[in-house]
CHARMM-style PDB file with segment names, atoms N, HN, CA, C and O in Angstrom:
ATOM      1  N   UNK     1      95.298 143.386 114.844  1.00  0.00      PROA
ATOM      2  CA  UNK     1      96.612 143.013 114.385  1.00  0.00      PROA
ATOM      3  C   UNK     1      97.265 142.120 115.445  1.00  0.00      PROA
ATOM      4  O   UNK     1      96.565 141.359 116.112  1.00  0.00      PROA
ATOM      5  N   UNK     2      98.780 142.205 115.638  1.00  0.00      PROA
ATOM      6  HN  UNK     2      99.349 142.824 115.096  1.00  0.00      PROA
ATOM      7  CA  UNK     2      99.101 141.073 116.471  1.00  0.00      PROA
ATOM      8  C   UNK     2     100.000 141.762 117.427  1.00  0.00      PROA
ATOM      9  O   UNK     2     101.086 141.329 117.813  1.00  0.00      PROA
ATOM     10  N   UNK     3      99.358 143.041 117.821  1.00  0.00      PROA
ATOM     11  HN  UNK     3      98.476 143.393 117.507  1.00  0.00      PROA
ATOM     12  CA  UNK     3      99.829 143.496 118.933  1.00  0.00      PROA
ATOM     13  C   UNK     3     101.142 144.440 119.017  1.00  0.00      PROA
ATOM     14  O   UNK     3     101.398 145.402 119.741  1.00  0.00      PROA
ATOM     15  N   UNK     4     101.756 143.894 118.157  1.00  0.00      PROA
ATOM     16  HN  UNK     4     101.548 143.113 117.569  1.00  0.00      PROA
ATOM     17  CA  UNK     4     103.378 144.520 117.969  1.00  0.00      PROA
ATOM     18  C   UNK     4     103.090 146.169 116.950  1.00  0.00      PROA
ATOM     19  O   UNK     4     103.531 147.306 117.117  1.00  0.00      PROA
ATOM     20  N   UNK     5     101.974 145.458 115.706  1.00  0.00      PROA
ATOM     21  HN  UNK     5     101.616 144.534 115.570  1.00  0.00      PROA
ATOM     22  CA  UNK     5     101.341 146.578 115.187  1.00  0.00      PROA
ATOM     23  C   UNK     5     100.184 147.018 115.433  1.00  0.00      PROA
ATOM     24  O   UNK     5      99.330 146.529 116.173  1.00  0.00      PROA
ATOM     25  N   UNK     6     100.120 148.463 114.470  1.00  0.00      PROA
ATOM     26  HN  UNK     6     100.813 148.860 113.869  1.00  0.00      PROA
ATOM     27  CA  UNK     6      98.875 148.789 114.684  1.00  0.00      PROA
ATOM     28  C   UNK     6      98.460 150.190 113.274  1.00  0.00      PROA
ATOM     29  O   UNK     6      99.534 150.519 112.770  1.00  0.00      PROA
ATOM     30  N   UNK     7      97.629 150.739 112.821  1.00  0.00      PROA
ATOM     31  HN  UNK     7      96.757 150.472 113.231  1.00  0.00      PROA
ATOM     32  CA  UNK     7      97.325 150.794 111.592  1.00  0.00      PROA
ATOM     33  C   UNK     7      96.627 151.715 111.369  1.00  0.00      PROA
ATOM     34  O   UNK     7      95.559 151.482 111.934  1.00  0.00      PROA
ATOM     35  N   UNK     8      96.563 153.227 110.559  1.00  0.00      PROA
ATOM     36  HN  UNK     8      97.430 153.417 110.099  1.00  0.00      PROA
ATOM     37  CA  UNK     8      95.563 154.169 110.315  1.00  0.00      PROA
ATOM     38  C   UNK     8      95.668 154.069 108.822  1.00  0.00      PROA
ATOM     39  O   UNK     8      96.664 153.729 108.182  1.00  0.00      PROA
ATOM     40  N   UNK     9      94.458 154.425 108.351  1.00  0.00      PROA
ATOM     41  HN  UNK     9      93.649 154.701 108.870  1.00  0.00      PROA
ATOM     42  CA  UNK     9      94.259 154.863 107.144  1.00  0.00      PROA
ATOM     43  C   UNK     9      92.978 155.798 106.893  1.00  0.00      PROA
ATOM     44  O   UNK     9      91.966 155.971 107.573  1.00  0.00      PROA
ATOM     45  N   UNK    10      93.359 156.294 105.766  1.00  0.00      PROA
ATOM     46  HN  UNK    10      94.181 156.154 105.213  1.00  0.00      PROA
ATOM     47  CA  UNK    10      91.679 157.314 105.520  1.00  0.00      PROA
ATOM     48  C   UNK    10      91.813 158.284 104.096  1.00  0.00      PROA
ATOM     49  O   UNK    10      92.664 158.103 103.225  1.00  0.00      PROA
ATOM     50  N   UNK    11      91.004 159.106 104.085  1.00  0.00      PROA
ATOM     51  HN  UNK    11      90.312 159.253 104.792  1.00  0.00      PROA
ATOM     52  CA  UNK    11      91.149 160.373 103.002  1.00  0.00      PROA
ATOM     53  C   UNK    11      91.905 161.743 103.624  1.00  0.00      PROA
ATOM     54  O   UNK    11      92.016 162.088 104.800  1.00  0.00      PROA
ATOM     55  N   UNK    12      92.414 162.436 102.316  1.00  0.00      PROA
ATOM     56  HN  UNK    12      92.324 162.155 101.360  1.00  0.00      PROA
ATOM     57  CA  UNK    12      92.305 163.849 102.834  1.00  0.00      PROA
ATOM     58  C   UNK    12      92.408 164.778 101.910  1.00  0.00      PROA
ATOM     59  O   UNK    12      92.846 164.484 100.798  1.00  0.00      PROA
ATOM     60  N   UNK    13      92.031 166.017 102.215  1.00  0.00      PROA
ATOM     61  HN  UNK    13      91.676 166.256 103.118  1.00  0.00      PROA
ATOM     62  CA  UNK    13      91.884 166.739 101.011  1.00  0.00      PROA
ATOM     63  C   UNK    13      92.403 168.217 101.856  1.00  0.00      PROA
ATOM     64  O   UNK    13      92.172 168.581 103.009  1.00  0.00      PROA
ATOM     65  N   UNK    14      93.238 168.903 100.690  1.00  0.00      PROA
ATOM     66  HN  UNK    14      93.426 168.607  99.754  1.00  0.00      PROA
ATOM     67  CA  UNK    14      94.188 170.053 100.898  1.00  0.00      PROA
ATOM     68  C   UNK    14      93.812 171.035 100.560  1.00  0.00      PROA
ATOM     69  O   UNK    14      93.406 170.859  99.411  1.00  0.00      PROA
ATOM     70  N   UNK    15      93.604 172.563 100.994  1.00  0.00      PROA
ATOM     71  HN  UNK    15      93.934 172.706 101.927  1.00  0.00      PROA
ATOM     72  CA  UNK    15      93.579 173.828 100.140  1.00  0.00      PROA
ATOM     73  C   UNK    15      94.318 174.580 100.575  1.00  0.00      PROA
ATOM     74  O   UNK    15      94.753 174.125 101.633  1.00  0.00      PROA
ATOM     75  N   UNK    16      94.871 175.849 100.270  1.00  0.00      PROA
ATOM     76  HN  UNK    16      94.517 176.219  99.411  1.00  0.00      PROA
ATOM     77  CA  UNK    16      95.318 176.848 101.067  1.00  0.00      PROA
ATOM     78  C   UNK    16      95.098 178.316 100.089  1.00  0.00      PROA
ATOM     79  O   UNK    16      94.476 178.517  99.046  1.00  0.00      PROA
ATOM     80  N   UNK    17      95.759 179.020 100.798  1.00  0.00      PROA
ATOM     81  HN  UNK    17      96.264 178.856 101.646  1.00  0.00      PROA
ATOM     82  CA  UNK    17      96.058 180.577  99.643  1.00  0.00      PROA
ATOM     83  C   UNK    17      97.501 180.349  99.329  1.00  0.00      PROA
ATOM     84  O   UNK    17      97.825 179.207  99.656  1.00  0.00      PROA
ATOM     85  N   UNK    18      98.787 181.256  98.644  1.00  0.00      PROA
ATOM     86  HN  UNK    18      98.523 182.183  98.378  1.00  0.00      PROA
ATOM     87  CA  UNK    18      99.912 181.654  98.971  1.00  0.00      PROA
ATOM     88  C   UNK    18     100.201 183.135  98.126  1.00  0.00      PROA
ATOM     89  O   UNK    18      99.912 183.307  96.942  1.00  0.00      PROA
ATOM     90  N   UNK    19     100.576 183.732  98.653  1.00  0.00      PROA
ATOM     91  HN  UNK    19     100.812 183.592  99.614  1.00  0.00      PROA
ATOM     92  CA  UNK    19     100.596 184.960  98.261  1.00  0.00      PROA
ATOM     93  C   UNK    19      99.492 185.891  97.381  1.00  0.00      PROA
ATOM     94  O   UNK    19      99.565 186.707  96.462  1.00  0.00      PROA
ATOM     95  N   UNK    20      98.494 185.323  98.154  1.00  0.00      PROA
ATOM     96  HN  UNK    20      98.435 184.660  98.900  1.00  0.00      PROA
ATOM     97  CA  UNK    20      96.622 185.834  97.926  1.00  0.00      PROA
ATOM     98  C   UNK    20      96.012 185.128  96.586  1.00  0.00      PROA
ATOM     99  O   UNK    20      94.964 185.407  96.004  1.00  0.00      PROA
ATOM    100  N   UNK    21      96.851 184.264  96.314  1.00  0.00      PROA
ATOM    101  HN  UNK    21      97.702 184.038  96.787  1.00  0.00      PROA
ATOM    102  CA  UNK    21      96.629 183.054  95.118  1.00  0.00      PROA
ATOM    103  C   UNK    21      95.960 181.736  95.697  1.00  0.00      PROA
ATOM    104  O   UNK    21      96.422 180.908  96.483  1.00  0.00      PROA
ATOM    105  N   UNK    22      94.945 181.790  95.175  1.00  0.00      PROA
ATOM    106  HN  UNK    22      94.570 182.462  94.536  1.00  0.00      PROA
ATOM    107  CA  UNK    22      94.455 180.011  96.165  1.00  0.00      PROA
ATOM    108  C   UNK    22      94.877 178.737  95.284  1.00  0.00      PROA
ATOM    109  O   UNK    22      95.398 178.654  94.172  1.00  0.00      PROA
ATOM    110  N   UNK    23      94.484 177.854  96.138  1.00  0.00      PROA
ATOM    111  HN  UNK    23      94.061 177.921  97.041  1.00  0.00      PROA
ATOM    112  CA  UNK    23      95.445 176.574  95.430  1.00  0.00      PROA
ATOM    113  C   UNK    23      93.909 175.497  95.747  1.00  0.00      PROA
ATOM    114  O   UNK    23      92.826 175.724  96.287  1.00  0.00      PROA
ATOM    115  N   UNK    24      94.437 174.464  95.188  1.00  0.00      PROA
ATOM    116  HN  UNK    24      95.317 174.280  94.749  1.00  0.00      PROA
ATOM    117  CA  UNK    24      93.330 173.504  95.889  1.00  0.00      PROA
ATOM    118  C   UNK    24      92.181 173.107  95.694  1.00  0.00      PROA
ATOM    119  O   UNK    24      92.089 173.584  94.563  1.00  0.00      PROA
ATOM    120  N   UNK    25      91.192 172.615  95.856  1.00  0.00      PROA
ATOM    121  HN  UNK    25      91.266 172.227  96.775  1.00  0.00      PROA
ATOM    122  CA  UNK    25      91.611 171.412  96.794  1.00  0.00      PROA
ATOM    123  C   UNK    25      92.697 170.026  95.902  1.00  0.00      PROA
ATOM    124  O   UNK    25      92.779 169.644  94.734  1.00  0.00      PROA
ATOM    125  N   UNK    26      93.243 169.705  96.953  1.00  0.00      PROA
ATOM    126  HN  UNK    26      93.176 170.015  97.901  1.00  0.00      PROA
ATOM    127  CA  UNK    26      93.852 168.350  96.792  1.00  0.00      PROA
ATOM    128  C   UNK    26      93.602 167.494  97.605  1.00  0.00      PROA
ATOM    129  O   UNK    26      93.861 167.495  98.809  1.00  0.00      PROA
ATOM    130  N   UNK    27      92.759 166.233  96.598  1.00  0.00      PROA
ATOM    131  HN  UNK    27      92.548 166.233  95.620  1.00  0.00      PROA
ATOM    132  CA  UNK    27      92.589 164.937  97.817  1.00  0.00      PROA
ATOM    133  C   UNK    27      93.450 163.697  96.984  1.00  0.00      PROA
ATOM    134  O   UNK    27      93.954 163.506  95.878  1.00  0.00      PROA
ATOM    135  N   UNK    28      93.225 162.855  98.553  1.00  0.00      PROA
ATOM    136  HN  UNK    28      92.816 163.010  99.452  1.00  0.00      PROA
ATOM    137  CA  UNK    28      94.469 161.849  97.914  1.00  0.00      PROA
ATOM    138  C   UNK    28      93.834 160.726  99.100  1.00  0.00      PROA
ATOM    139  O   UNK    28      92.808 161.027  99.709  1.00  0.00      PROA
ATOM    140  N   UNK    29      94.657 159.203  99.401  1.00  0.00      PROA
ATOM    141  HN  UNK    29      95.491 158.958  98.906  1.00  0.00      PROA
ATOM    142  CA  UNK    29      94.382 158.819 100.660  1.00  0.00      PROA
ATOM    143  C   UNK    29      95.988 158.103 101.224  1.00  0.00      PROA
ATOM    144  O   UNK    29      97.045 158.084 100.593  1.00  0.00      PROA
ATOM    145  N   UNK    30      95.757 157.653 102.365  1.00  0.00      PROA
ATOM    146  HN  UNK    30      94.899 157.668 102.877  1.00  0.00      PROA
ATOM    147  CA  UNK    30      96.803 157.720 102.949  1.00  0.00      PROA
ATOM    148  C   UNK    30      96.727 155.948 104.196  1.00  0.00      PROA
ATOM    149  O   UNK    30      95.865 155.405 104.889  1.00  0.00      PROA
ATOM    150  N   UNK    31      97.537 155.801 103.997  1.00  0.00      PROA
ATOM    151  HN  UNK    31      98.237 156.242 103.435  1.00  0.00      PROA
ATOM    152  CA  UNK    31      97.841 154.470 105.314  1.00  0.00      PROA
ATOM    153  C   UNK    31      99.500 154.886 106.213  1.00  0.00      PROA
ATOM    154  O   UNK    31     100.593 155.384 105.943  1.00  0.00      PROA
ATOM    155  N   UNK    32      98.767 154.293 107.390  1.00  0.00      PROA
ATOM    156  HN  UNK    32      97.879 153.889 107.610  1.00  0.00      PROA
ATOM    157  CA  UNK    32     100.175 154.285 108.180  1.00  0.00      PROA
ATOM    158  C   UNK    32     100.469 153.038 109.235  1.00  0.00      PROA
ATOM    159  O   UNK    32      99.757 152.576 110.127  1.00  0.00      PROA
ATOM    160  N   UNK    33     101.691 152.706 108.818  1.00  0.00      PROA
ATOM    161  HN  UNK    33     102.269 153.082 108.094  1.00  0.00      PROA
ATOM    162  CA  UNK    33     101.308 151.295 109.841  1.00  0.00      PROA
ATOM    163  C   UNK    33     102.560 151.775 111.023  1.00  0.00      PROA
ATOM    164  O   UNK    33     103.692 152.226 110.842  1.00  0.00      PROA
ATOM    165  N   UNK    34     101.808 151.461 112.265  1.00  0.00      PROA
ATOM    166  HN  UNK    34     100.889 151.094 112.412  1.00  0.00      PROA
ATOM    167  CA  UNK    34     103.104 151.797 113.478  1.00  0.00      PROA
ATOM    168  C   UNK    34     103.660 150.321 114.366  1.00  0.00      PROA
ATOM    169  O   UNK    34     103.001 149.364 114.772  1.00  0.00      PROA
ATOM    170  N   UNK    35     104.600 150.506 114.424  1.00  0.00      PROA
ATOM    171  HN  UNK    35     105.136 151.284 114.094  1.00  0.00      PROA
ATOM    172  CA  UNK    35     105.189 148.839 114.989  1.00  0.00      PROA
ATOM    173  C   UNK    35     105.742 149.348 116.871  1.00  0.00      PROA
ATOM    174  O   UNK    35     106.191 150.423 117.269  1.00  0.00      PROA
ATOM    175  N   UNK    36     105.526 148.381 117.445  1.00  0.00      PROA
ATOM    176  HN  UNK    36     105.162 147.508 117.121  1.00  0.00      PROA
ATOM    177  CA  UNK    36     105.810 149.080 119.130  1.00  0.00      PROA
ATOM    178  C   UNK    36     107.090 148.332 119.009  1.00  0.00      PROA
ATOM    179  O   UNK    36     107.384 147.242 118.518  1.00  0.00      PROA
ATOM    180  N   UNK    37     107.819 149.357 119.675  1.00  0.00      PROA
ATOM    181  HN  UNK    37     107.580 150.242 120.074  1.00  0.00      PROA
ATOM    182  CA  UNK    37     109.376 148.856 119.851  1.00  0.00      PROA
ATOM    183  C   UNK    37     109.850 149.472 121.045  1.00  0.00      PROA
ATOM    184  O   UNK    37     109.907 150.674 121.308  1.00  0.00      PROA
ATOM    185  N   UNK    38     110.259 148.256 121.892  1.00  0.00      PROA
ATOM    186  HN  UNK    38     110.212 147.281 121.678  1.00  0.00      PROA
ATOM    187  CA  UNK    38     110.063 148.349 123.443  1.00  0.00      PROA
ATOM    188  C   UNK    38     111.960 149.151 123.072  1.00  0.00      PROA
ATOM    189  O   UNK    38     112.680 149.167 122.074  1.00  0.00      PROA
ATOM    190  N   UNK    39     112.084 149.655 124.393  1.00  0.00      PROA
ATOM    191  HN  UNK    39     111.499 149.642 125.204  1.00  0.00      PROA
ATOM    192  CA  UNK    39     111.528 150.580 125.460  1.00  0.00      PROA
ATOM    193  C   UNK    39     110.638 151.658 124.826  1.00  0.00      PROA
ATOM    194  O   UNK    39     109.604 152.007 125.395  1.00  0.00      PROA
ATOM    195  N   UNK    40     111.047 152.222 123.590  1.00  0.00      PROA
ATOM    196  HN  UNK    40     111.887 151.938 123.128  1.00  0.00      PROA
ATOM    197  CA  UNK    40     110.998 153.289 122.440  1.00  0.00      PROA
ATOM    198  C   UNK    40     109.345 153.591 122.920  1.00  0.00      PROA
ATOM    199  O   UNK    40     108.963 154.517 123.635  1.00  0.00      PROA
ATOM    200  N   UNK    41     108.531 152.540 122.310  1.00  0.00      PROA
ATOM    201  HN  UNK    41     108.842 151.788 121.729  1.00  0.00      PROA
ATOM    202  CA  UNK    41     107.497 153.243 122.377  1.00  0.00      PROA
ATOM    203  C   UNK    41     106.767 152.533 120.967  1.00  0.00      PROA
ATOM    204  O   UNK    41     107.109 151.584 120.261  1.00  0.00      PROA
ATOM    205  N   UNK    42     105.465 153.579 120.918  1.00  0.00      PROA
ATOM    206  HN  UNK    42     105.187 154.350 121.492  1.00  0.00      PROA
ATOM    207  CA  UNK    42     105.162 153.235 118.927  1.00  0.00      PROA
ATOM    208  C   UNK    42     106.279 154.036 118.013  1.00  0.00      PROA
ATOM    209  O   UNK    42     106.912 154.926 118.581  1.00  0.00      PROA
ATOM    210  N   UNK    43     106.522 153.790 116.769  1.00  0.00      PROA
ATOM    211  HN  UNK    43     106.008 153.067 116.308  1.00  0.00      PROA
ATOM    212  CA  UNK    43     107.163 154.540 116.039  1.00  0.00      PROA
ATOM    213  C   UNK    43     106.512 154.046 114.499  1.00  0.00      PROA
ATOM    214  O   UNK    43     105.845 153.020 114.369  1.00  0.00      PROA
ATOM    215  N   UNK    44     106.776 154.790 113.610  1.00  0.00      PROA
ATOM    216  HN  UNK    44     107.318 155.624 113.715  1.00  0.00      PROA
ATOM    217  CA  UNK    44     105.808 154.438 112.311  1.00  0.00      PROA
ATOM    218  C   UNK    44     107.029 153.833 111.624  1.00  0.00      PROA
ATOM    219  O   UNK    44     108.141 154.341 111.480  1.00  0.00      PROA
ATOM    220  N   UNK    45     106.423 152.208 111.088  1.00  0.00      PROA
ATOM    221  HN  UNK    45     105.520 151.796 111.205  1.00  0.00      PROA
ATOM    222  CA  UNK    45     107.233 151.561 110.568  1.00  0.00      PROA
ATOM    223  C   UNK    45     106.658 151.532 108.709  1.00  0.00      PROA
ATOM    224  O   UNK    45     107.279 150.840 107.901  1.00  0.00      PROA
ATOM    225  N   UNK    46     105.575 152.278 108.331  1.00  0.00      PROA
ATOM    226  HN  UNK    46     105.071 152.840 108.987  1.00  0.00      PROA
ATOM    227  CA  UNK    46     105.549 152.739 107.099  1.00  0.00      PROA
ATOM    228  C   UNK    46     104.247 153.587 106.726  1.00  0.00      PROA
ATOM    229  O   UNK    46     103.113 153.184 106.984  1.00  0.00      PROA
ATOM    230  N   UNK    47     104.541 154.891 106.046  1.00  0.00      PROA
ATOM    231  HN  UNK    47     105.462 155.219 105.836  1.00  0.00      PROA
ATOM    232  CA  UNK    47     103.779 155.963 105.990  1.00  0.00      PROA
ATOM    233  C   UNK    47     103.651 156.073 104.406  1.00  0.00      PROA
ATOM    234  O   UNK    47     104.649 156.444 103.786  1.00  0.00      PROA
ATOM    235  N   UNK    48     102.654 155.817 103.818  1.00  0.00      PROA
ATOM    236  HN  UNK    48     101.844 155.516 104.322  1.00  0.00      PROA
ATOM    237  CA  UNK    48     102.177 155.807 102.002  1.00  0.00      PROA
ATOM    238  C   UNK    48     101.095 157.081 101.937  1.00  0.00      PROA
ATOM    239  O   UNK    48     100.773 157.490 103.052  1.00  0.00      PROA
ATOM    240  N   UNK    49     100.629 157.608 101.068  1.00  0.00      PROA
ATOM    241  HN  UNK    49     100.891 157.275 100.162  1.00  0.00      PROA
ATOM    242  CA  UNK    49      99.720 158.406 100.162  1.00  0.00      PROA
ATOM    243  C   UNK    49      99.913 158.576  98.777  1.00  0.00      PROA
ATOM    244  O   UNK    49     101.000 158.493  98.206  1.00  0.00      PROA
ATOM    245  N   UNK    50      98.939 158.792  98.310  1.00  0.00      PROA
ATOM    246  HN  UNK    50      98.056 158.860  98.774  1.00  0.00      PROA
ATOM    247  CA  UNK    50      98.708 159.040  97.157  1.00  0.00      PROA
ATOM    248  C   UNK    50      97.569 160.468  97.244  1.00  0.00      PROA
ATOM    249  O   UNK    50      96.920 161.056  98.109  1.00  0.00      PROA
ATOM    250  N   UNK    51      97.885 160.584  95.380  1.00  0.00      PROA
ATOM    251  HN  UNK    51      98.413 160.107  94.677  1.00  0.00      PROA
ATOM    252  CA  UNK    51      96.787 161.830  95.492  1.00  0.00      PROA
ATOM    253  C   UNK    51      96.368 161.867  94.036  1.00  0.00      PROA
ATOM    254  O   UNK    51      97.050 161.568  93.055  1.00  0.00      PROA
ATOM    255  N   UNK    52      95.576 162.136  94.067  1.00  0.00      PROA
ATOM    256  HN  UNK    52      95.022 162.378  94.864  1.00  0.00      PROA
ATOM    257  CA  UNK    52      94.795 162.127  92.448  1.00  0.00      PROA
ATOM    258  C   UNK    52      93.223 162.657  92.213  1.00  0.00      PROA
ATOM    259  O   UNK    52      92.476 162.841  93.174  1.00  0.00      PROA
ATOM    260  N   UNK    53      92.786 162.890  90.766  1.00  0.00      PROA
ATOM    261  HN  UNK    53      93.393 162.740  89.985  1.00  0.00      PROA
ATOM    262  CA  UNK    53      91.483 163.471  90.912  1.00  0.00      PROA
ATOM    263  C   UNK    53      90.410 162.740  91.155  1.00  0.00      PROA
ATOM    264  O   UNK    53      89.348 163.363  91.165  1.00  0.00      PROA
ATOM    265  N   UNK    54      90.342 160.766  91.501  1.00  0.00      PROA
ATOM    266  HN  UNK    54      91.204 160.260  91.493  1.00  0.00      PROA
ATOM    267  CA  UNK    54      89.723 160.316  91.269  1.00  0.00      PROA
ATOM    268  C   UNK    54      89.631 159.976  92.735  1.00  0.00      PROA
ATOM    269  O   UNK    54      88.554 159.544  93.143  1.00  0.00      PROA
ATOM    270  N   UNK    55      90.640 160.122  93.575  1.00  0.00      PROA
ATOM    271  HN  UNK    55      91.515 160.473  93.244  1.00  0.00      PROA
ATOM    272  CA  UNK    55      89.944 159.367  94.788  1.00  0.00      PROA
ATOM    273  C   UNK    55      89.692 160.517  95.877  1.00  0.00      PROA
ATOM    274  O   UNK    55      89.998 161.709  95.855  1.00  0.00      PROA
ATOM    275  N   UNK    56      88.983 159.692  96.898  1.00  0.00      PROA
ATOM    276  HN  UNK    56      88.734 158.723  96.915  1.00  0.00      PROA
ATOM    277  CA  UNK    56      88.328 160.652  98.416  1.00  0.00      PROA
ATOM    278  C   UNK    56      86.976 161.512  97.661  1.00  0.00      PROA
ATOM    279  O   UNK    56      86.859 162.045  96.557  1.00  0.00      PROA
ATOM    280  N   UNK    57      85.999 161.347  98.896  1.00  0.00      PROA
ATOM    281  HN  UNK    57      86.094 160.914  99.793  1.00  0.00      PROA
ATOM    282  CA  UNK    57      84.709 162.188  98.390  1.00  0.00      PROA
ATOM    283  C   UNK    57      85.420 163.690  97.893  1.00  0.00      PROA
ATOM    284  OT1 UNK    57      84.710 164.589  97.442  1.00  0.00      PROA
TER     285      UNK     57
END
């Protein structure tokens, strides 16, 4: 990128229990773009996902 940014993306997939009930899985995928902003530091200048039955292994 051009330095100022910088960029993750990938899959993920969710399960859990809640009150001895299981849930899950949920996959979806996700991008995050982070912009450096002096003195500050990185900070995330935009965070997306989605989730559905068709995407992520």
């Amino acid at each position: 990128m051009d330095g100022r940014h910088a960029y993750d993306h990938g899959t993920y997939k969710v399960s859990g229990e809640r009150n001895g009930v299981a849930w899950g899985p949920f996959r979806g995928k996700y991008v995050v773009v982070w912009r450096k902003e002096l003195p500050q530091g990185w900070r995330i200048h935009l965070d997306m996902w989605n989730s559905g039955a068709d995407q992520g292994p």
